[in-house]
C-alpha positions as MATLAB code, in Angstrom:
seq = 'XXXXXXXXXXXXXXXXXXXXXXXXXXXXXXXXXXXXXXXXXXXXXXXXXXXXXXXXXXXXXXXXXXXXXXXXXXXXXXXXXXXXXXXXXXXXXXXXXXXXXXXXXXXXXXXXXXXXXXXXXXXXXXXXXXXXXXXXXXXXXXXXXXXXXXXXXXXXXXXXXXXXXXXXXXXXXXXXXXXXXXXXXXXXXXXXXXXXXXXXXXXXXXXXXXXXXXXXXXXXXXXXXXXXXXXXXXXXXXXXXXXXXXXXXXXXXXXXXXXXXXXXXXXXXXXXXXXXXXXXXXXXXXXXXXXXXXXXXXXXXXXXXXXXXXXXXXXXXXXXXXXXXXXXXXXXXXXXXXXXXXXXXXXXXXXXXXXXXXXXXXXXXXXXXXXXXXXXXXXX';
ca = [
    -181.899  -22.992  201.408;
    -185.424  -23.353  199.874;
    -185.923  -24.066  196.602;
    -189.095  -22.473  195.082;
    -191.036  -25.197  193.823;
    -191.988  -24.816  189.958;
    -195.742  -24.973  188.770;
    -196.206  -28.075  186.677;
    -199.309  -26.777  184.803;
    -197.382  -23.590  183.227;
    -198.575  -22.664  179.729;
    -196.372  -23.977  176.754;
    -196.822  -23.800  173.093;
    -196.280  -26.506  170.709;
    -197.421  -25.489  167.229;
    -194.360  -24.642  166.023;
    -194.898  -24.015  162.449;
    -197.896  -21.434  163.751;
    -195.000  -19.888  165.979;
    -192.367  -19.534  163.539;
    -194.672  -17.562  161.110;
    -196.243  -15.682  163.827;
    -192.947  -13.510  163.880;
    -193.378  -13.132  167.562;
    -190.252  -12.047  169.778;
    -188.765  -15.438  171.439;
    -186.467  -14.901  174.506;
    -183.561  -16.868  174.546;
    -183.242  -18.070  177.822;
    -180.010  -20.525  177.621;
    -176.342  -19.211  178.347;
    -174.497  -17.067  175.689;
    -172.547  -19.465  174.229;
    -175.680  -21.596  173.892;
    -176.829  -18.839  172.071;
    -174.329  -17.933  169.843;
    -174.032  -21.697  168.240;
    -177.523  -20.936  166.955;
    -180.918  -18.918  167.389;
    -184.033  -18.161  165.786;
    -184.284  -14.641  163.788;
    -186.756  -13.114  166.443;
    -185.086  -14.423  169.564;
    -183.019  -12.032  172.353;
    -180.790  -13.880  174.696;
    -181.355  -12.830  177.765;
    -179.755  -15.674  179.872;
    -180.979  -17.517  183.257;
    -177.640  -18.059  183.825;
    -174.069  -16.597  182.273;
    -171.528  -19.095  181.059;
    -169.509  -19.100  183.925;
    -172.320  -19.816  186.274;
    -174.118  -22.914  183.813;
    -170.696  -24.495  184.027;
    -170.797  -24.539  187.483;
    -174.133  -25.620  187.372;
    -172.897  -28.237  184.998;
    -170.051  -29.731  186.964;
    -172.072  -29.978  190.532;
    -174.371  -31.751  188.161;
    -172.098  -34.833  187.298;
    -170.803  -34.506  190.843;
    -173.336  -34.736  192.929;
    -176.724  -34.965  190.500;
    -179.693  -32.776  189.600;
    -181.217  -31.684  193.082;
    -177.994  -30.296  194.313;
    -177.408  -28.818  190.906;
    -180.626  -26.974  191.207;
    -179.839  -25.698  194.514;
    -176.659  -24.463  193.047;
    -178.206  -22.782  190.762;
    -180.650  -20.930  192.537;
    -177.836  -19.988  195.057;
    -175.793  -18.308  191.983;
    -178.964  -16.484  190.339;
    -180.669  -14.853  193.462;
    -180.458  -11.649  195.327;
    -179.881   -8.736  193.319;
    -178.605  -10.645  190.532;
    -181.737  -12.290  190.605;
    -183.781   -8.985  190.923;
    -181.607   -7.788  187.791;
    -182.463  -10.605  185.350;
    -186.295  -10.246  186.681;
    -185.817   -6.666  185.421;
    -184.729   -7.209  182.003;
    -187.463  -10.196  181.614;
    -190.460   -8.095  182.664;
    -189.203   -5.085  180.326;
    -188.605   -7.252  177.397;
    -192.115   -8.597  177.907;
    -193.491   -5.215  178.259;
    -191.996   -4.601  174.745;
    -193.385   -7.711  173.256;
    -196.526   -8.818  175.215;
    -197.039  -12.082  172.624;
    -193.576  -13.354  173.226;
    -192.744  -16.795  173.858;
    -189.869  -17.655  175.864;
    -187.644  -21.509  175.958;
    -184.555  -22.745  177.227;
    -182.567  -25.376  176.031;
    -185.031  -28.578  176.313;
    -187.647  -26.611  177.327;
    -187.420  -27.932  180.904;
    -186.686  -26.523  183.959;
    -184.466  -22.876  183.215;
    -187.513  -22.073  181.480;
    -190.192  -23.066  183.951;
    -188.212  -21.369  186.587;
    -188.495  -18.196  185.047;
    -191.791  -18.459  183.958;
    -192.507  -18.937  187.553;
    -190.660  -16.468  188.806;
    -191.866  -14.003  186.169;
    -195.456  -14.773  187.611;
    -194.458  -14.201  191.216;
    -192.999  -10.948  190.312;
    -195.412   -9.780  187.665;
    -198.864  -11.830  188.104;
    -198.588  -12.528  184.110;
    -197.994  -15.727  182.757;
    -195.838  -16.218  179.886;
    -195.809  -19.065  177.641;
    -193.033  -21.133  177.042;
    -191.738  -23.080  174.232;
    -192.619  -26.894  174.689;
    -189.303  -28.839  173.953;
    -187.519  -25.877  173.820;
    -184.358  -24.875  171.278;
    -184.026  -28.468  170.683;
    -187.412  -28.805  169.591;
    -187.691  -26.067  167.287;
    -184.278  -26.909  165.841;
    -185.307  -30.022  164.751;
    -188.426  -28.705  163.742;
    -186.231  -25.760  161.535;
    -183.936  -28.997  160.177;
    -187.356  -31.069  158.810;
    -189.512  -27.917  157.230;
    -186.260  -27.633  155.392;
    -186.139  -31.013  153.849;
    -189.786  -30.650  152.813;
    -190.855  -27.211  152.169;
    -189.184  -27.333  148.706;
    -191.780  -29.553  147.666;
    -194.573  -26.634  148.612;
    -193.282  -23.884  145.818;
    -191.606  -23.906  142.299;
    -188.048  -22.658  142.447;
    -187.268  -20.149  139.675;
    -183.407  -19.115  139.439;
    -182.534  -15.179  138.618;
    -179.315  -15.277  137.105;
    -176.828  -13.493  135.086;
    -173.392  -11.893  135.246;
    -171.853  -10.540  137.898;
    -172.555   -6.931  138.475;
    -175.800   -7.521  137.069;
    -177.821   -6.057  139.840;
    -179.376   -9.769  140.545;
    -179.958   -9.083  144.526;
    -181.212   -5.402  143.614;
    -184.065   -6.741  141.243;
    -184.691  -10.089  143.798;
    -185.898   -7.799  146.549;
    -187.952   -5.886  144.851;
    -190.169   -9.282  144.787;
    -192.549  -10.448  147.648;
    -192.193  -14.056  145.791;
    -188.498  -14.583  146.892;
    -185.986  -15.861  148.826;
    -182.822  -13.839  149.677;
    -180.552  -15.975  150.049;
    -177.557  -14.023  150.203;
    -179.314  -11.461  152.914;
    -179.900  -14.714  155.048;
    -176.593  -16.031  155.263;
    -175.047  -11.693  155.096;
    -172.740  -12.288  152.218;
    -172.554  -11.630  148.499;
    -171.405  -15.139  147.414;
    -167.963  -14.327  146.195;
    -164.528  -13.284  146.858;
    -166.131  -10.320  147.586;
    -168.881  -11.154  149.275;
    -167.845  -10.863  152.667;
    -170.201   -8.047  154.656;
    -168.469   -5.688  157.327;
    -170.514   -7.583  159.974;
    -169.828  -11.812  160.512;
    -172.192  -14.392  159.056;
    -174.485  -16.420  161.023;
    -173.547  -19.958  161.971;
    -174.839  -22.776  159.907;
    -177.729  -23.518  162.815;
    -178.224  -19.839  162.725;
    -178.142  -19.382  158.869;
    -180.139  -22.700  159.089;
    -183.162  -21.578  161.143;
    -183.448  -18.351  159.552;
    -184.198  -20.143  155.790;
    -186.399  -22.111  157.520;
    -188.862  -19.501  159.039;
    -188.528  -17.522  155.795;
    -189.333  -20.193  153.979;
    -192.463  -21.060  156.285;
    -193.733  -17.482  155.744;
    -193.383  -17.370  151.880;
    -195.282  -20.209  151.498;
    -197.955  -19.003  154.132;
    -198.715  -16.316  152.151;
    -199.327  -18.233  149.143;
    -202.505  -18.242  147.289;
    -204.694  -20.900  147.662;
    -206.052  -20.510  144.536;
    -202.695  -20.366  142.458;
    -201.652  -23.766  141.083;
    -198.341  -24.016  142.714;
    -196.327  -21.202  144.426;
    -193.068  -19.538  142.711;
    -190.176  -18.366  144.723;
    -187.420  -16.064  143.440;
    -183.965  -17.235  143.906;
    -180.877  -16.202  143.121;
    -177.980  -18.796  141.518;
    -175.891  -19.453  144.003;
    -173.697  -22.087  144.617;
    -174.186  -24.399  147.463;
    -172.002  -22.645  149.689;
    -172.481  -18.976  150.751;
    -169.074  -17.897  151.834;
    -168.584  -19.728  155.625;
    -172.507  -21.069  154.947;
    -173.846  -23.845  152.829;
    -177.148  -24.390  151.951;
    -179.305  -27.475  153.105;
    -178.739  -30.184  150.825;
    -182.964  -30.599  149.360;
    -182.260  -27.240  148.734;
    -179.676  -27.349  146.758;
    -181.018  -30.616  144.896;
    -184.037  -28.579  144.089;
    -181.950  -25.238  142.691;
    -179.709  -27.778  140.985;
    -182.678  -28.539  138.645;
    -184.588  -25.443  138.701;
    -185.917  -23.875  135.360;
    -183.178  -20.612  134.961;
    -184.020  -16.936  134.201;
    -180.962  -14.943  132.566;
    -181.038  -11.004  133.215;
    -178.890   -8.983  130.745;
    -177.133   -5.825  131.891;
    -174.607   -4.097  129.581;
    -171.212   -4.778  130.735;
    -170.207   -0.913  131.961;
    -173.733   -1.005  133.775;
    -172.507   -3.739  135.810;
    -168.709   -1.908  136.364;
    -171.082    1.205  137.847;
    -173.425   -1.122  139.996;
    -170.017   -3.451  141.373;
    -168.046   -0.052  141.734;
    -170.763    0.822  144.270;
    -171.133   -2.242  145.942;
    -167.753   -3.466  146.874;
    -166.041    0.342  146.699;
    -168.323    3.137  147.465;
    -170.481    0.997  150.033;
    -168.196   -1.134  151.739;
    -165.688    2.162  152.203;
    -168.946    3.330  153.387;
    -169.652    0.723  155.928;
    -166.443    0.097  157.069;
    -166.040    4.162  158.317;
    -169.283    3.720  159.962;
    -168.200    0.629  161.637;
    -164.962    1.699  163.355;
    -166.452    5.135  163.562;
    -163.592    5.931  162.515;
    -161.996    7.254  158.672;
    -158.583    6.062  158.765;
    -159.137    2.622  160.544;
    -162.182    2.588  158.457;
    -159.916    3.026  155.327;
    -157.196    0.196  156.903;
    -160.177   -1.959  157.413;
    -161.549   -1.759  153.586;
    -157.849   -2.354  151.975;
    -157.629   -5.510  154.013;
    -160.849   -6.133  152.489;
    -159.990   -5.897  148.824;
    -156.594   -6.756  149.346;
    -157.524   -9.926  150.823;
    -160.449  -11.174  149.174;
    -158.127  -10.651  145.553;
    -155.672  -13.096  147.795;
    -158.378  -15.829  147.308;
    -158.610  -15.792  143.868;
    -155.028  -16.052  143.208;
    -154.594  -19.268  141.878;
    -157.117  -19.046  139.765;
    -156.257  -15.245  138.155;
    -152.934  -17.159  137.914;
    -149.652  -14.936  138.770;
    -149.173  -12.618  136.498;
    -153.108  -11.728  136.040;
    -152.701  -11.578  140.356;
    -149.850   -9.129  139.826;
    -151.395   -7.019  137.083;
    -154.734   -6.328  139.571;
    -153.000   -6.396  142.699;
    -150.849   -3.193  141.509;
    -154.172   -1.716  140.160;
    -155.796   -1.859  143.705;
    -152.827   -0.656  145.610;
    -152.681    2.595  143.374;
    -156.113    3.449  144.205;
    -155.450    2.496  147.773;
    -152.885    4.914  147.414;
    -155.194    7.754  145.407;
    -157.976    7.251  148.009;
    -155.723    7.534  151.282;
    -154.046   11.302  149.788;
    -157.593   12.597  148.487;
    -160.126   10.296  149.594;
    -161.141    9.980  145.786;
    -162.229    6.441  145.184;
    -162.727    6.717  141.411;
    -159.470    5.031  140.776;
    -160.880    1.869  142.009;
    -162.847    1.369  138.749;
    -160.106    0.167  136.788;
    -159.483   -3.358  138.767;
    -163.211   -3.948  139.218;
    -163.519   -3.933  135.600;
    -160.908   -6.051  134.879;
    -162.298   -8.384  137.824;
    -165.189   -8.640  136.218;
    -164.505   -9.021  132.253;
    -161.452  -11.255  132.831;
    -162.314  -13.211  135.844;
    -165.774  -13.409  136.301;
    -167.364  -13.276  132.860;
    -165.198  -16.475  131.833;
    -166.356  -18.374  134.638;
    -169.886  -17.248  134.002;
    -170.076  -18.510  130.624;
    -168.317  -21.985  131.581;
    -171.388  -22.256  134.383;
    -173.793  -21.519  132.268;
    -172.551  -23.896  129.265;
    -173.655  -26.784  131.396;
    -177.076  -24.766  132.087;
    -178.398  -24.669  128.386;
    -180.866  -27.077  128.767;
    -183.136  -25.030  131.801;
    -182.496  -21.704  130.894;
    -186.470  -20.451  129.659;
    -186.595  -16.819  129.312;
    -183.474  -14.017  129.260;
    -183.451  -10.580  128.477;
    -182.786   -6.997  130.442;
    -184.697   -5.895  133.145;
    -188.237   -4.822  131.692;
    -188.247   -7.821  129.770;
    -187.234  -10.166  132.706;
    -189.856   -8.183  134.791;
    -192.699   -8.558  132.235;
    -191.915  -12.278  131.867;
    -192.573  -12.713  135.982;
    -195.615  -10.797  135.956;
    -197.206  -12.984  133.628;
    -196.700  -16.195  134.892;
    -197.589  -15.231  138.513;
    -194.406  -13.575  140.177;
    -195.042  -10.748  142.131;
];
């Protein structure tokens, strides 16, 4: 068999920080379980090879070295499989005509399908110069030093406060808890997974690179909105300059009357998630299964802390509105444990946090006043 030979002058980008804040589409090129260790926000994997056919690859590889591993290859990915992949290439690039495509290193999966894409299409595509690896690494330095480009400002307050609500209404932030899809608490966890670290990784990075793109020249330092968090994020944790810089930044308290936040976490872990959950498993009973393991479970991780009899008192509480909600499909009943949640569990904890916080906390009040206070020094 004849190998195609592969163009050594094919185009390949290699400003990365001016390809990260482009936003452009990025096709993932490397095997699915390449992929799902870790990708960049804009990428689509639409593999050279599947898994099954890279370890092949793989093992003729240490057997018998690169040349017959490349034959291999091209012996797996040809014919109508070949004609298939071409397919889905040439349409993704017909949805995103600026996209940039990269394999693993860069090397030769993504050459060979830029070259093929030109013998099939007469376009030429660029490619990512040093690949995943390359932009990884780039992703894992812009995170050590971009926190010296802006001036962190921490949103905090109680839970239930409405904190993410009021972040995103900001073009000066960074949503932390969107990036790595989870609330930060017992509760946090999303009907969907989180990212992996790489994943979770990459994605502050490139939103971190376009927040402090936008920022105007002019202005004396940029500010960026964040919310207090704790170094981890549920199954995530966030890079440690990050969390040296948050550790230290000045602290911005909003107030929300304590049956305010009962309405806004009554909506957010009940209504919503009961919500979500339906949607996912299309589906109102396994949707309703789904959301009591949910509760049920995430109370389960608090346990030693609520202590057993607190544990007992809420876990009773949530299985009677478990009960209400599965004979009427009346969630009301749910209020009762999410107050006591929050004015028994979380409050306490709040106020021991924020003892030790005294020192950077410069403004607090509700949300006008919090609101007001960003607008004049700069936070929009």
């Amino acid at each position: 068999m004849l190998v195609p030979a592969v163009q050594s002058d094919l185009p390949a980008v290699e400003d990365l920080a001016l390809l990260l804040r482009s936003g452009v589409a990025l096709l993932d090129l490397r095997a699915p379980v390449e992929f799902a260790q870790g990708a960049l926000p804009t990428a689509l994997n639409l593999p050279l090879m599947t898994d099954v056919e890279r370890a092949s690859v793989g093992r003729c590889y240490k057997r018998e070295g690169q040349d017959a591993a490349v034959v291999l290859g091209h012996q797996l990915v040809s014919g109508a499989v070949k004609q298939e992949r071409l397919a889905g290439w040439q349409q993704f690039f017909v949805q995103h005509p600026n996209a940039v495509l990269y394999c693993f290193r860069g090397g030769l999966r993504s050459r060979i399908v830029q070259q093929w894409l030109y013998d099939h299409t007469g376009q030429v595509y660029p490619r990512v110069a040093g690949g995943y690896k390359a932009l990884r690494s780039f992703a894992l330095q812009q995170l050590d030093s971009l926190p010296q480009q802006y001036q962190a400002l921490l949103l905090s307050g109680r839970t239930g406060s409405g904190k993410t609500r009021f972040l995103q209404a900001y073009r000066q932030q960074c949503d932390l808890e969107a990036l790595a899809n989870h609330r930060g608490s017992a509760f946090g966890p999303q009907v969907t997974p989180q990212p992996t670290q790489m994943a979770f990784e990459n994605a502050l990075a490139v939103d971190l690179l376009h927040k402090t793109a936008s920022r105007d020249t002019a202005a004396e330092r940029l500010s960026l909105l964040f919310e207090d968090e704790s170094r981890n994020i549920g199954s995530v944790h966030l890079p440690p300059a990050l969390v040296a810089q948050l550790q230290q930044a000045p602290l911005i308290l909003l107030d929300v009357p304590d049956e305010e936040r009962v309405v806004i976490s009554y909506q957010e872990y009940v209504v919503d998630m009961v919500a979500a959950f339906t949607q996912q498993h299309a589906c109102a009973t396994a949707g309703f299964t789904a959301f009591s393991a949910y509760i049920l479970g995430s109370l389960t991780k608090i346990k030693r802390r609520l202590g057993g009899v607190r544990f007992a008192a809420v876990y009773k509480m949530m299985q009677q509105a478990l009960e209400i909600q599965q004979r009427s499909g009346d969630t009301g009943a749910h209020r009762q444990w999410v107050r006591t949640i929050l004015l028994d569990y979380y409050d306490p904890m709040y106020d021991y946090q924020l003892s030790k916080k005294q020192s950077r906390i410069i403004f607090r009040g509700e949300r006008t006043a919090v609101a007001a206070y960003l607008a004049e020094n700069g936070v929009s």
